[in-house]
C-alpha positions in Angstrom: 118.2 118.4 66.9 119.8 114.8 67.4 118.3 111.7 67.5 118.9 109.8 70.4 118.8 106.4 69.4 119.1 104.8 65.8 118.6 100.9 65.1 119.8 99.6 61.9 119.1 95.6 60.9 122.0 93.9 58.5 120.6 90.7 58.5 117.8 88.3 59.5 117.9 84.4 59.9 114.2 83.2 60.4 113.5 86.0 63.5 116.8 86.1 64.2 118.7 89.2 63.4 122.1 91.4 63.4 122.3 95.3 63.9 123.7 98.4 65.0 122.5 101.1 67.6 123.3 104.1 67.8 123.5 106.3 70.6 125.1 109.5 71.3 128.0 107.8 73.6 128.8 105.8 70.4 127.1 102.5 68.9 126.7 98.5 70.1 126.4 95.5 67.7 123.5 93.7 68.1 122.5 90.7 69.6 124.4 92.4 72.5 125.2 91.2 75.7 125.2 94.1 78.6 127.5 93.4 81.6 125.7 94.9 84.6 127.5 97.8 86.7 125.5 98.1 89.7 126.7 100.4 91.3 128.7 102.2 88.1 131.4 100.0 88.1 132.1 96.1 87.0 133.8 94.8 89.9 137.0 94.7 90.5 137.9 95.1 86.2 138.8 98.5 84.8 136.8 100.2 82.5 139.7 99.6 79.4 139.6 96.0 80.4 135.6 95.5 80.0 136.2 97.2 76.6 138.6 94.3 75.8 136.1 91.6 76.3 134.0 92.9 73.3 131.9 94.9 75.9 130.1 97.9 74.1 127.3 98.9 76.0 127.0 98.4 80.2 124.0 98.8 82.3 123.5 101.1 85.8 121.6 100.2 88.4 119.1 103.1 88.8 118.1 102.3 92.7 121.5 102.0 94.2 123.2 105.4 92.5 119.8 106.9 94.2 121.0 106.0 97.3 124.7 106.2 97.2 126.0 108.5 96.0 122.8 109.9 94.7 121.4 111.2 91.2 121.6 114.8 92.0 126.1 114.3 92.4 126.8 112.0 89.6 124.8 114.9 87.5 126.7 117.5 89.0 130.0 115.3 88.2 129.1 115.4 84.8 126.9 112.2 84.1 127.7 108.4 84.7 130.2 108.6 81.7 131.8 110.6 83.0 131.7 109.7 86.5 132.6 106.1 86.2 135.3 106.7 82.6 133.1 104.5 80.4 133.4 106.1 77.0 130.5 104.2 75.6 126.5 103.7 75.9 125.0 102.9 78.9 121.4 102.0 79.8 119.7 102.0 83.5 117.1 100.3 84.9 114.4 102.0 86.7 113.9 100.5 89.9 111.0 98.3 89.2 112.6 94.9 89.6 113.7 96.1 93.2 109.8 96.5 93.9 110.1 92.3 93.1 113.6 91.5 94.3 113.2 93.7 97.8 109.3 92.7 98.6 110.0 92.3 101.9 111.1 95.8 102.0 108.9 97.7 100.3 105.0 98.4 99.7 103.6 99.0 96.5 100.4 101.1 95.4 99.0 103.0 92.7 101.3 105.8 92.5 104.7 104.2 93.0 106.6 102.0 95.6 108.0 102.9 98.6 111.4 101.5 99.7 113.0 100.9 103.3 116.8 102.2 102.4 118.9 99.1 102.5 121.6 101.7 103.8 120.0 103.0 106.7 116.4 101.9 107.1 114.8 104.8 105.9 112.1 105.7 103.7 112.6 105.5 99.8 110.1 107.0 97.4 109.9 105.9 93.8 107.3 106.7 91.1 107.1 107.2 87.7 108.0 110.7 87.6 111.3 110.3 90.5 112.4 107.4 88.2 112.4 109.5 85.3 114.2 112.7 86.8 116.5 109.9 88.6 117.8 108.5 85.5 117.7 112.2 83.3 120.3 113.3 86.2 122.2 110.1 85.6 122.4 110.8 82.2 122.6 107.0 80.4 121.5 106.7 76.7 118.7 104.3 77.1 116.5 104.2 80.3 113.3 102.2 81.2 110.5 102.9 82.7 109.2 102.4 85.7 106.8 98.9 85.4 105.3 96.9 88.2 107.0 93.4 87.6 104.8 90.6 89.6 105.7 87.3 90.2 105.9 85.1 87.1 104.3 82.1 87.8 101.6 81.6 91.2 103.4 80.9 94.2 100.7 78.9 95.2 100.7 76.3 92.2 103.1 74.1 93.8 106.2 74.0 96.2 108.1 77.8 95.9 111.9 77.5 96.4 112.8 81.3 96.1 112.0 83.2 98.8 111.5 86.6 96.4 108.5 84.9 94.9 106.9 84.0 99.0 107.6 87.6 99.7 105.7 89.2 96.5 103.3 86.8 97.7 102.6 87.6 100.8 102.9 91.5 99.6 100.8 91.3 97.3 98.1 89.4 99.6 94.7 91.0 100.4 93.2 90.4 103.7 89.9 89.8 102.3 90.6 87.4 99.6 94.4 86.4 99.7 96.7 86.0 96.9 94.8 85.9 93.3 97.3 85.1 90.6 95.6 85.8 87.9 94.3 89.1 89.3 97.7 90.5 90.0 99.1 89.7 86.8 95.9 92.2 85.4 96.6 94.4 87.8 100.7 95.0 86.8 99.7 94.7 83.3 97.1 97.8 83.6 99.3 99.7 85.9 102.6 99.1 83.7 100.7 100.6 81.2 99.5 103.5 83.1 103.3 104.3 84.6 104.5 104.4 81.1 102.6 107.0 80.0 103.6 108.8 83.4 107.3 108.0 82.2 106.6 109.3 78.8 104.9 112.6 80.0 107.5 113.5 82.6 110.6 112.6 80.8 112.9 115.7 80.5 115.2 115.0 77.9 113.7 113.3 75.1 116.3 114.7 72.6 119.4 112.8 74.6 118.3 109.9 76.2 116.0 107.1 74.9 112.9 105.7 77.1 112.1 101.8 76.9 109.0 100.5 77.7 108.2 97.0 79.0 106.3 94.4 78.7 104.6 92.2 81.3 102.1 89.7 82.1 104.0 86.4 83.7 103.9 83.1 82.2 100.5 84.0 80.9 100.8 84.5 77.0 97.2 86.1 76.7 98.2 88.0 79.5 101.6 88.9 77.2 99.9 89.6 74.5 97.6 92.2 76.1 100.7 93.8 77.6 103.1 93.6 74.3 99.6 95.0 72.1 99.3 98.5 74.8 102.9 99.0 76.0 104.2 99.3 71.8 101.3 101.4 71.0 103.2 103.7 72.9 105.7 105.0 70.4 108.9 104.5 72.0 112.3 104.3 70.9 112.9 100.6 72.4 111.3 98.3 73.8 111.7 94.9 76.8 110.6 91.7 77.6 110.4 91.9 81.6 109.3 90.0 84.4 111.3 87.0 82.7 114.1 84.4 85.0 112.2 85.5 88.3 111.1 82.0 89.1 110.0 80.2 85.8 111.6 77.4 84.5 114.0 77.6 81.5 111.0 75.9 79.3 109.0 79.1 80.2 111.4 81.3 79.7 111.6 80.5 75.8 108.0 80.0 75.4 107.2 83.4 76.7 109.9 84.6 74.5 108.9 83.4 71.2 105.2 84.2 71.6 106.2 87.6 72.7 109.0 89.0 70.8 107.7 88.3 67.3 104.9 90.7 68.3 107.1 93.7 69.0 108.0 96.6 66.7 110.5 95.0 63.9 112.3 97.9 63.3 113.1 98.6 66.8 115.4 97.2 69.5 114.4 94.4 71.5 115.9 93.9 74.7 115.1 90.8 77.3 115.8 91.8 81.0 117.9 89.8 83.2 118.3 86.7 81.1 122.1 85.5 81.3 122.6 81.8 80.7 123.8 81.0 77.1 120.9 78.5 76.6 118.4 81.0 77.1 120.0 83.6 75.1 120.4 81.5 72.1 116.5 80.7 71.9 116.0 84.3 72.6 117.8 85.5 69.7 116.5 83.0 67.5 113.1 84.2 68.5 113.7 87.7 67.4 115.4 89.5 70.6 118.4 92.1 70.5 119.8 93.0 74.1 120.4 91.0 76.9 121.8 91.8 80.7 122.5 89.5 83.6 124.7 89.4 86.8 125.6 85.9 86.0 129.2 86.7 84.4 130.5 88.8 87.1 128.5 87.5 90.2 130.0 83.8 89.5 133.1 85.2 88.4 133.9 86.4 91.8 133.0 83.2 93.4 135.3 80.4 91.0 132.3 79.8 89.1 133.4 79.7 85.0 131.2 79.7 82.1 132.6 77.2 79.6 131.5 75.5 76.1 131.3 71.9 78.0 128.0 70.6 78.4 126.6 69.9 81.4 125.9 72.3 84.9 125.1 75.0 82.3 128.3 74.6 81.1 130.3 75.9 84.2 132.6 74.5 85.9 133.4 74.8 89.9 137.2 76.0 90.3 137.2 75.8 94.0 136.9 71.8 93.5 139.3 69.7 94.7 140.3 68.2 90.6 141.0 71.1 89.9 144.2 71.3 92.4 146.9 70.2 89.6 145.3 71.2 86.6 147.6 72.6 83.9 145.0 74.3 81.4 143.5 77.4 81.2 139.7 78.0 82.5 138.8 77.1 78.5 141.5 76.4 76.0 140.9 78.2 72.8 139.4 81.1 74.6 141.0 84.3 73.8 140.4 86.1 77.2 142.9 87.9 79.6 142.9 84.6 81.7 143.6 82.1 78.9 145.6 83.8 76.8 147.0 86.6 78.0 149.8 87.0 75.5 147.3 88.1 73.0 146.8 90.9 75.5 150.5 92.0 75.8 151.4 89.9 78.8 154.3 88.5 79.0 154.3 85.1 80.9 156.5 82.2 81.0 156.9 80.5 77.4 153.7 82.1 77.0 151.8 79.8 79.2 148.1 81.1 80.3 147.0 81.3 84.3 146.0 77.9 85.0 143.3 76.4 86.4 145.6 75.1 89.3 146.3 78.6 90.3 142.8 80.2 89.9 142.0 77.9 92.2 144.8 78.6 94.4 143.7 82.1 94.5 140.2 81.4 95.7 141.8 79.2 98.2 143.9 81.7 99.2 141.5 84.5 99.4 143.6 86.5 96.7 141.6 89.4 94.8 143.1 88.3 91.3 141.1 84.6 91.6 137.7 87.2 91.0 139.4 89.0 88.2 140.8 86.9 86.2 137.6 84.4 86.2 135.2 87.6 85.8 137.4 88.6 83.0 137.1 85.1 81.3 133.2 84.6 81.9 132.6 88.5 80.5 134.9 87.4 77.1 132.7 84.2 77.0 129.6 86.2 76.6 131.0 88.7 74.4 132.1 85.6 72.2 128.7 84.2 72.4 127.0 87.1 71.0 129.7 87.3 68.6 129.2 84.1 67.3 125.6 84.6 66.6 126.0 87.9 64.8 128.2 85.5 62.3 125.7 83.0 62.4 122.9 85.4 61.3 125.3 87.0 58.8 126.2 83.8 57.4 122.4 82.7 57.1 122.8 79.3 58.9 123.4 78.2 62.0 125.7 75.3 61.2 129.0 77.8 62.2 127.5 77.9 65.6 126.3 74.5 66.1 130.3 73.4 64.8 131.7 76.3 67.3 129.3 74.6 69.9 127.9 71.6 69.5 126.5 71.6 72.9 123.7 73.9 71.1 122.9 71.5 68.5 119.7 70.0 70.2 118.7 73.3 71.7 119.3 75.4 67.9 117.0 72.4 66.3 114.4 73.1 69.0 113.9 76.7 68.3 114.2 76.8 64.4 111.0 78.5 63.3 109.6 74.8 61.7 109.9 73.7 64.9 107.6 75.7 66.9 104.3 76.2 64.7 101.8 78.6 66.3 
């Protein structure tokens, strides 16, 4: 019998640390950075070119291959490898941050959520038990389970700018009492637990895929640690950080991160959910955490938004901007992606010259598909770099490589050294 999932540690810095997992669709280096394939595909890039940014393990989105073109076909088509030619590992949410992100469209209770089809209106089901035979059809080679992710912080506490968190509000509102906070951070934390063990019980193929459970409880660390203490007593091959960059400042971000992930099993993998910005990636990894997703990459890709070492605007820069009209340099010199050096690729340009910044913009301007692909293609080799560059900075046993690679990162690194933040 295989074993669906192996996680091996090479080295440690402090709570930092480097590995390998292995998965029956091949292995990922770890920390690793997961471009996200909503709907089985990275926009716009072939699969052979997402395997050229340093890309080794993509993530599904479990709710939308539900409803198009449903769980039941891509099974019968042979699994998401197959169906979308990734020859690699692949992980799937489980539909419990669209119970969050679509609270406007859904009600939640003790059994499950139930969605209004963003396709056609209609009434969408999901519970423990349809997210697990959901995701066994798709066939990835980690899945999570279904959790009940509440607002981070109270939408109440002071003036709410994201409309996601006045909707889970307003959900989440009793007649009688109105919105309590702290109640329905207890009340996710006991039901994410309960769902778990509905996961666990009704997940069919054990032996091939890989369940992750996750932990909640908001911006409140007690609240964390009652959910990290229940959720990894449930012997699992994985495990998350959830309910994380849904409306809490970057501060909180990395304060729920080093209080939580030190507490989670050592010699499993540790993966924080929907965290993408390279600032809160580096203090995540410093604090002990392994995986990483986020639309960021590909979603500002396609709208001239590029993710560079320069400080500032976390560190992207705008290539629809006017300045940018007669630049001659690539999005980042030294970068070694299709866009800024595409000779290292086998293209053959004149005298070797990369796609400018002049015309990237020029194809945005223009409305030309290759604008999107060449910029998604640079900010997906970014992140790939990024994680790369912390594997060697682990490996080496200091993070003076990293800080001299970016010294951007210097104040940040100093911040989240282990002397730095005594308990």
């Amino acid at each position: 019998m295989s074993t669906p999932l192996n996680y091996t540690i090479h080295h440690t810095l402090g709570n930092a640390r480097s590995g390998t997992v292995d998965t029956l669709h091949g292995s990922f280096d770890t920390p690793a950075f997961m471009p996200v394939g909503t709907r089985a595909t990275i926009k716009g890039i072939l699969p052979q070119q997402v395997k050229e940014t340093g890309s080794q393990i993509l993530l599904n989105n479990t709710y939308h291959l539900m409803l198009r073109p449903g769980s039941e076909l891509i099974r019968d088509m042979g699994g998401v490898h197959k169906f979308m030619n990734w020859n690699g590992p692949i992980l799937t949410d489980s539909g419990g941050y669209q119970a969050y992100s679509m609270a406007d469209i859904n009600a939640i209770d003790e059994d499950g959520v139930t969605f209004k089809s963003i396709l056609d209106g209609s009434k969408i089901r999901m519970n423990p038990e349809i997210a697990m035979q959901v995701q066994n059809e798709l066939g990835p080679d980690i899945m999570m389970a279904f959790d009940d992710c509440p607002p981070s912080v109270d939408p109440q506490a002071g003036p709410v700018n994201q409309t996601r968190l006045r909707h889970a509000a307003r959900r989440d509102t009793t007649k009688k009492n109105g919105y309590n906070h702290a109640e329905r951070l207890q009340i996710a934390n006991e039901r994410t637990v309960r769902w778990l063990e509905r996961c666990k019980a009704s997940h069919a193929r054990p032996d091939e895929q890989s369940l992750f459970g996750i932990v909640q409880g908001g911006t409140d660390l007690e609240q964390r640690d009652w959910s990290v203490e229940r959720i990894c007593n449930i012997d699992l091959p994985g495990y998350a950080i959830g309910g994380v960059a849904v409306g809490e400042s970057t501060d909180d971000i990395a304060k729920i991160v080093r209080h939580t992930a030190p507490q989670m099993p050592t010699h499993k993998p540790r993966y924080l959910m929907g965290v993408g910005y390279e600032r809160d990636i580096v203090a995540a990894v410093m604090a002990g955490v392994d995986m990483f997703d986020c639309v960021l990459p590909t979603r500002n890709g396609r709208n001239a938004n590029a993710f560079t070492s320069e400080p500032g605007r976390d560190g992207q820069i705008r290539l629809r901007n006017a300045p940018f009209a007669r630049d001659p340099l690539p999005i980042e010199p030294g970068c070694d992606c299709h866009a800024c050096n595409p000779a290292i690729h086998g293209w053959d340009t004149p005298e070797g010259q990369p796609f400018t910044r002049s015309y990237i913009r020029h194809l945005f301007m223009t409305g030309e598909m290759l604008g999107p692909i060449l910029v998604t293609l640079h900010n997906l080799r970014f992140f790939q770099r990024l994680t790369s560059d912390l594997r060697d900075a682990i490996k080496a046993g200091d993070w003076s490589g990293l800080i001299a690679q970016r010294p951007h990162l210097k104040e940040l690194i100093e911040a989240n050294t282990p002397e730095s933040n005594p308990k």
